[in-house]
C-alpha positions in Angstrom: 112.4 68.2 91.3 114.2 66.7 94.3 117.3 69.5 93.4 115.1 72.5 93.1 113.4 75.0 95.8 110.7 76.8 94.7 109.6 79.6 96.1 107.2 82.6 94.3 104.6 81.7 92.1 102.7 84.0 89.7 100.0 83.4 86.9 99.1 85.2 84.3 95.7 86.5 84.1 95.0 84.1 81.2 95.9 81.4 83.0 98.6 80.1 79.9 101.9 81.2 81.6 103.3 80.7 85.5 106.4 82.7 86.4 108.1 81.4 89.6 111.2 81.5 91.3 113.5 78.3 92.0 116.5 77.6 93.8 118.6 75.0 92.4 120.5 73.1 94.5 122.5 70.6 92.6 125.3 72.9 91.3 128.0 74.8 92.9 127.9 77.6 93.4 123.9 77.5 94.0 121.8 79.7 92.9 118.2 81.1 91.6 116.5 81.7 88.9 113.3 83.1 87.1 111.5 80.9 85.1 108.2 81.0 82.4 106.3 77.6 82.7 103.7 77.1 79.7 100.8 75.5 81.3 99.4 73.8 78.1 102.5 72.6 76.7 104.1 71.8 80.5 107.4 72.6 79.4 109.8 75.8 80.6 110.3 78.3 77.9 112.2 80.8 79.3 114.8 81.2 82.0 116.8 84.0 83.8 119.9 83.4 86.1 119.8 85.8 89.3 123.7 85.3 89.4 124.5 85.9 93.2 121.5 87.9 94.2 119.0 86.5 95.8 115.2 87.5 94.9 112.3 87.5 97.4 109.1 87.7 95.8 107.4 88.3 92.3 104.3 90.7 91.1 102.9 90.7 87.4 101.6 94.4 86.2 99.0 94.7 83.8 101.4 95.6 81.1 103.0 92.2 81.6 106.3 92.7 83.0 107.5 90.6 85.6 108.4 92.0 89.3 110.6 91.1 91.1 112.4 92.4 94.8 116.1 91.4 95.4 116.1 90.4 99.0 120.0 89.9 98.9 122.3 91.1 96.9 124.5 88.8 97.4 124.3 84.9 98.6 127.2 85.7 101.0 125.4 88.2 102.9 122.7 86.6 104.1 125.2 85.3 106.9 127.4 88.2 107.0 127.4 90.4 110.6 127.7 93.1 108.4 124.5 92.5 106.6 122.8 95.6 107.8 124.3 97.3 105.2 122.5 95.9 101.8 123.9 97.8 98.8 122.4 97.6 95.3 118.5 96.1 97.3 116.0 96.7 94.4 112.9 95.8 92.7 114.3 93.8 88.9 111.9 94.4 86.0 111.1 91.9 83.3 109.3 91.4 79.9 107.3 88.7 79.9 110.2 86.4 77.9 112.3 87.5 80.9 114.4 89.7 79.3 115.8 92.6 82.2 113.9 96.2 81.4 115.3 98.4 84.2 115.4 98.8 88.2 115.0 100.7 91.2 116.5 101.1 94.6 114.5 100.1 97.8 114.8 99.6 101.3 116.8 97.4 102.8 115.6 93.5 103.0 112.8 94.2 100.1 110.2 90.7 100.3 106.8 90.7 99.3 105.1 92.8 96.7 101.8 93.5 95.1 100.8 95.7 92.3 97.4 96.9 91.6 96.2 98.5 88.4 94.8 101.6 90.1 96.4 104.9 89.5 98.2 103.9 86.2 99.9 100.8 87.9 101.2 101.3 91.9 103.4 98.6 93.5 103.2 97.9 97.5 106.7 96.4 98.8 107.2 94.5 102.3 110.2 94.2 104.1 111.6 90.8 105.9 111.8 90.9 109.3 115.2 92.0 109.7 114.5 95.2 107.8 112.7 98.5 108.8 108.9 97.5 109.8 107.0 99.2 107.0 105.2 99.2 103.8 106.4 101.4 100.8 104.4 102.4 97.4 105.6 103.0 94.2 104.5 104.0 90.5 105.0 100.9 88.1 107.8 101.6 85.4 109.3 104.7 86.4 109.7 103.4 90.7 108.8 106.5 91.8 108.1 106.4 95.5 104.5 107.4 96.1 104.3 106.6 100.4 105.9 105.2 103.2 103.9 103.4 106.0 105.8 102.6 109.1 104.1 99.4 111.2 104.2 100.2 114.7 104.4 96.5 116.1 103.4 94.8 119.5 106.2 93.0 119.1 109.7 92.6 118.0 109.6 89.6 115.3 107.1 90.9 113.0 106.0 89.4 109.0 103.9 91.7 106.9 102.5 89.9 103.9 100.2 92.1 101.0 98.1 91.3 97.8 96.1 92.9 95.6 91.9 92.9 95.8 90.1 92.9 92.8 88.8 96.3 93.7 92.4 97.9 93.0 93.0 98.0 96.8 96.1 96.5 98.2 95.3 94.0 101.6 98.2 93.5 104.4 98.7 91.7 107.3 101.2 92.1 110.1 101.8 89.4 112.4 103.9 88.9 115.3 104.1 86.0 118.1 101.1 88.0 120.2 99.3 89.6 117.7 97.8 90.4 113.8 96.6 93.5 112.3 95.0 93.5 109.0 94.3 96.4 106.8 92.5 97.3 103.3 94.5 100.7 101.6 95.7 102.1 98.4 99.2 103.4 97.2 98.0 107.0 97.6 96.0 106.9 101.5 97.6 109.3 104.0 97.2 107.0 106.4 97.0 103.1 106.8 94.0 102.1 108.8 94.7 99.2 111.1 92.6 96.1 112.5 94.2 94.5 115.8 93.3 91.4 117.2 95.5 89.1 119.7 96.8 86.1 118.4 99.1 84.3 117.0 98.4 83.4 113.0 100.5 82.6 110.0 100.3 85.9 107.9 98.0 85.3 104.6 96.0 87.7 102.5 93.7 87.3 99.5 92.8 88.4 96.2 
């Protein structure tokens, strides 16, 4: 494992499969990918190259596919001074042997994301840091954009992380140097109802 990253980590509801994402570090050029982990055999059994792009997060729907947001595009960019303009940002679709089953265009700098069975399957999507401070909902399969919450911030460097409850409600929390707000909503609420305290916390949420 000393060549590999990893970074997301999801488990099926069954508790037989993990899907994660790994960066792997001992060939040129480097790169991620998506792999399916069978917990009773402890061996991988499927894989998928992300190529150049470089994926943030992952989110299982009740369906089974696999979620996945495309934080980059492209490895170059991440250093790039023009990388304020992210073409082709998305959220990647997968069937649970990790085969691609569609897309759909985001924001820019898409990170963390959450999807809830409630209302036929709704997705909530984060952006990094460098990206516009809000949190967007979608329908599952189609990526239909349902709302738009913009995160008014007490400060400049600001992390929103999210998850699903077992209710069908989504949970976020914002944090910034000074401050954390956390909140309890659902894809379809006007409005996103906000608890402030001062602070300074690493950004966590549960399900």
């Amino acid at each position: 494992m000393n060549s590999l990253q990893i970074g997301s980590i999801v488990v099926t509801p069954d508790d037989t499969l993990l899907y994660g994402i790994i960066y792997m570090t001992n060939v040129s050029p480097k790169r991620y990918e998506l792999v399916r982990f069978d917990i009773a055999q402890h061996k991988l059994t499927a894989t998928y190259d992300f190529g150049a792009q470089v994926p943030g997060s992952l989110a299982i729907a009740p369906d089974g596919t696999i979620y996945t947001s495309i934080l980059y595009a492209n490895q170059g960019s991440k250093s790039s001074t023009q990388s304020q303009n992210q073409p082709e940002t998305q959220v990647e679709m997968f069937t649970p042997d990790l085969m691609p089953s569609g897309h759909f265009d985001v924001g820019q700098y898409p990170l963390f994301l959450a999807i809830s069975p409630a209302n036929n399957g709704t997705i909530a999507l984060t952006y990094a840091p460098q990206g516009p401070h809000r949190i967007d909902t979608f329908q599952v399969k189609t990526g239909a954009s349902i709302k738009q919450y913009m995160i008014s911030t007490r400060s400049g460097n600001t992390a929103i992380s999210i998850s699903t409850l077992t209710n069908g409600h989504f949970a976020a929390i914002v944090t910034s140097p000074t401050s954390l707000s956390i909140s309890d909503f659902t894809a379809t609420n006007s409005a996103i109802q906000w608890h402030n305290y001062n602070g300074n916390a690493v950004g966590a949420v549960a399900g």
